[in-house]
Backbone as CSV, one residue per row, in Angstrom:
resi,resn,N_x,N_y,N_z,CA_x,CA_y,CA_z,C_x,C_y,C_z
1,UNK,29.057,-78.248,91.787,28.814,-78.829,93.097,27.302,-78.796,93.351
2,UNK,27.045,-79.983,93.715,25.608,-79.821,94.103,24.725,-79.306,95.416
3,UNK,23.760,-78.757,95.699,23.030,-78.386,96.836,23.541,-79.223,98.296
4,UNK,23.427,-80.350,97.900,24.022,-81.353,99.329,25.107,-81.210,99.202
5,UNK,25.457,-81.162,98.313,27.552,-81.073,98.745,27.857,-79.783,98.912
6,UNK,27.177,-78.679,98.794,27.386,-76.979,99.366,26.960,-77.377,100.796
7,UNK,25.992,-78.030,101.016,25.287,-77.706,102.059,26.116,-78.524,103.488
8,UNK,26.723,-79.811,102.713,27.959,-80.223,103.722,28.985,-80.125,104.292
9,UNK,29.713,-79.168,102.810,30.889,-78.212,103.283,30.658,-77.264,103.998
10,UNK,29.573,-76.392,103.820,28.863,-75.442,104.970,28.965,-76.127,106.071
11,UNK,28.064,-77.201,106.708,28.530,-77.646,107.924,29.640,-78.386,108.493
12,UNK,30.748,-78.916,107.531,31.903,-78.470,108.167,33.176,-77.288,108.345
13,UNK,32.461,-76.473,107.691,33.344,-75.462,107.626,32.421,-74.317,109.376
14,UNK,31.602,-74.118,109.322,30.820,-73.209,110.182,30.997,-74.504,111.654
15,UNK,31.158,-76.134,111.803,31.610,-76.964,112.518,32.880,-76.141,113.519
16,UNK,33.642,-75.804,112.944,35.054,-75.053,113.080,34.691,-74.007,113.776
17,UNK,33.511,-73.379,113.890,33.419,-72.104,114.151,33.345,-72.098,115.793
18,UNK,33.632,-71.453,116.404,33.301,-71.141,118.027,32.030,-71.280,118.522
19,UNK,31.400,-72.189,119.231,29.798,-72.168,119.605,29.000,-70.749,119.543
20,UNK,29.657,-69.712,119.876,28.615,-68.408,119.452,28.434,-68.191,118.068
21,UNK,29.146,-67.922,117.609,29.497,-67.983,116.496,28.900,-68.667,114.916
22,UNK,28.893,-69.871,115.507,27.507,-70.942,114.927,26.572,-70.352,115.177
23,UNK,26.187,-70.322,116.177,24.909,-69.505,116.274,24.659,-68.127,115.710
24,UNK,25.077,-67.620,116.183,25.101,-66.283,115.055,25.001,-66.431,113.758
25,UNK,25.645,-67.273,113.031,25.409,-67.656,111.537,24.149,-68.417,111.568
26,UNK,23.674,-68.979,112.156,22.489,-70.318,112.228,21.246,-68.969,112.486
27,UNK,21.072,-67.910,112.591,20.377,-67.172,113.101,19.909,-65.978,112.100
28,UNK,20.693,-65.940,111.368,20.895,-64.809,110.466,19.430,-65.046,109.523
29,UNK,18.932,-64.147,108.834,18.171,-64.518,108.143,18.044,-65.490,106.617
30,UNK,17.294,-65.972,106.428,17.043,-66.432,105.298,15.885,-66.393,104.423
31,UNK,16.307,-66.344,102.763,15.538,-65.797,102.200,14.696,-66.837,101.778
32,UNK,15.889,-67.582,100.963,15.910,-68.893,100.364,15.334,-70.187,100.698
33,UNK,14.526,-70.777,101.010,13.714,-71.628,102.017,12.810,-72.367,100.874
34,UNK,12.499,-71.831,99.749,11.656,-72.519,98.713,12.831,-72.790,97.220
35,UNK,13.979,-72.827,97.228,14.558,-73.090,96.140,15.846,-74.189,96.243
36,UNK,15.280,-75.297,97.000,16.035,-76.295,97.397,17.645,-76.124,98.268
37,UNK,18.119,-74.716,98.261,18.979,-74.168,99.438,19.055,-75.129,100.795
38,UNK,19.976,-75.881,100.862,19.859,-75.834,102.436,19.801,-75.127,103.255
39,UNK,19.575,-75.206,104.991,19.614,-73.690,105.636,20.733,-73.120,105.806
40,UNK,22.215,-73.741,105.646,23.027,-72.796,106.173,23.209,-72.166,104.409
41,UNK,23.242,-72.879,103.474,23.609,-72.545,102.227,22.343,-71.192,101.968
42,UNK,21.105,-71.387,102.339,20.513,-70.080,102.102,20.425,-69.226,103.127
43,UNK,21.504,-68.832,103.894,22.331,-68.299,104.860,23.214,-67.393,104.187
44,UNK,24.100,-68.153,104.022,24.850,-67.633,102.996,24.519,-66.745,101.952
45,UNK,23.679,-67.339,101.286,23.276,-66.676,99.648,22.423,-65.250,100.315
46,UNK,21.500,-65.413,101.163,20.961,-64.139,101.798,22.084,-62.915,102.310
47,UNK,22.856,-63.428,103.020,23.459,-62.687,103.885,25.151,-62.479,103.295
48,UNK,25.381,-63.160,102.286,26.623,-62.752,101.667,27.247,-61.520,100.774
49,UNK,28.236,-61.221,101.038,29.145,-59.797,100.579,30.159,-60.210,99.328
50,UNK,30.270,-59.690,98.129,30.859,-60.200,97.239,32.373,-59.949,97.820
51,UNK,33.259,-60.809,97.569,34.489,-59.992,97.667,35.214,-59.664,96.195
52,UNK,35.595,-58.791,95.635,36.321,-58.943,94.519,37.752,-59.114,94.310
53,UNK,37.859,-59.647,93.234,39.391,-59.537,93.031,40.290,-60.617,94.109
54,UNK,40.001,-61.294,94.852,40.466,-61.997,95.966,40.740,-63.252,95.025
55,UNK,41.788,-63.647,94.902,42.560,-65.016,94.148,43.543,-65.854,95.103
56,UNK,43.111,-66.821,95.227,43.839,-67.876,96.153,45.117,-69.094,95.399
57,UNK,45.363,-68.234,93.933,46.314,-69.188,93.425,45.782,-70.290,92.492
58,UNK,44.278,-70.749,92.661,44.318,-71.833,92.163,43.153,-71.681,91.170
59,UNK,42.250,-70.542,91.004,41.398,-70.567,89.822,40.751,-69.100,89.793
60,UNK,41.058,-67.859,88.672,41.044,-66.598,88.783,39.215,-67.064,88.659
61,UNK,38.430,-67.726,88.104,37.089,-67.930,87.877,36.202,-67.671,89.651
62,UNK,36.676,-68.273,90.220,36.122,-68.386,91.593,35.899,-67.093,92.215
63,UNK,34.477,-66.909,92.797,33.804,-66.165,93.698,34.199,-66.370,94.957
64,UNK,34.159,-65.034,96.025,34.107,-65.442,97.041,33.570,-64.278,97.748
65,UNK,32.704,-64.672,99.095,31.969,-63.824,99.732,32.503,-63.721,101.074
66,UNK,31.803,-62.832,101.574,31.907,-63.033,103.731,30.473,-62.551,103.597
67,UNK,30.256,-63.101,105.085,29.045,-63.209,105.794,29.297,-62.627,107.190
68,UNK,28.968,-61.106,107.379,29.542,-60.545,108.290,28.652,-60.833,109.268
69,UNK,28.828,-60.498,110.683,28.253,-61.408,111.620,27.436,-59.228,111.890
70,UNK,27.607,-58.793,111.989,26.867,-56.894,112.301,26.866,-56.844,110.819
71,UNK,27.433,-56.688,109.969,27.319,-56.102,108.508,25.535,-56.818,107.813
72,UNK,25.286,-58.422,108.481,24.625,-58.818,108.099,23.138,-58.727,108.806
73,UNK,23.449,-58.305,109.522,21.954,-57.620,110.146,21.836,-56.480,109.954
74,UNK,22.215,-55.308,109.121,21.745,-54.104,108.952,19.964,-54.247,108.090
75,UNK,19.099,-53.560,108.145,18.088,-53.337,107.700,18.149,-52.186,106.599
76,UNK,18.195,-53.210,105.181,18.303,-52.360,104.027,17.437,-51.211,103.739
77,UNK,16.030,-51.636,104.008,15.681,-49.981,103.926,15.159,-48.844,104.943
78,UNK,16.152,-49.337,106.345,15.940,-48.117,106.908,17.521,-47.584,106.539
79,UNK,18.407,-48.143,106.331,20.020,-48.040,105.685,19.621,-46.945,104.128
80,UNK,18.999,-47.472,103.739,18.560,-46.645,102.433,17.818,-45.715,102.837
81,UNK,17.105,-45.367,103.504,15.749,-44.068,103.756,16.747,-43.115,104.517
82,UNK,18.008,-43.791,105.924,19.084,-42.830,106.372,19.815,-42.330,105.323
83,UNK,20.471,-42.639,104.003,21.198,-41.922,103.280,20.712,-40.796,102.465
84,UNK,19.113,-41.250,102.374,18.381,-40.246,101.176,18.236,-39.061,101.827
């Protein structure tokens, strides 16, 4: 799939979402801004959680993430400097 066709299904899939909600995702950071990413697609790729093992029946190959709306604003290294 290509960059524009990630980047279209992104906006109809996040379309669906509740007006806060959009926003909250539209807000999140991004890393991705110089590697042809669209913005919600380098949204995603920044702010995504692997899920494992999650199979929907139709192809064991397929990835899939969440993009937690609090999980994704934690600040990795004050998260890392609290555990040490």
């Amino acid at each position: 799939m290509s960059l524009l066709q990630i980047e279209r299904t992104l906006e109809l899939a996040i379309g669906r979402l509740p007006p806060e909600s959009q926003v909250d995702y539209k807000t999140l950071r991004n890393v991705r801004t110089d590697d042809g990413s669209g913005p919600l697609y380098g949204v995603m790729m920044t702010n995504s959680y692997g899920i494992n093992k999650l199979y929907d029946g139709s192809d064991k190959d397929k990835n899939y993430g969440a993009v937690c709306k609090i999980g994704s604003r934690i600040n990795h290294r004050y998260l890392a400097s609290f555990i040490s």
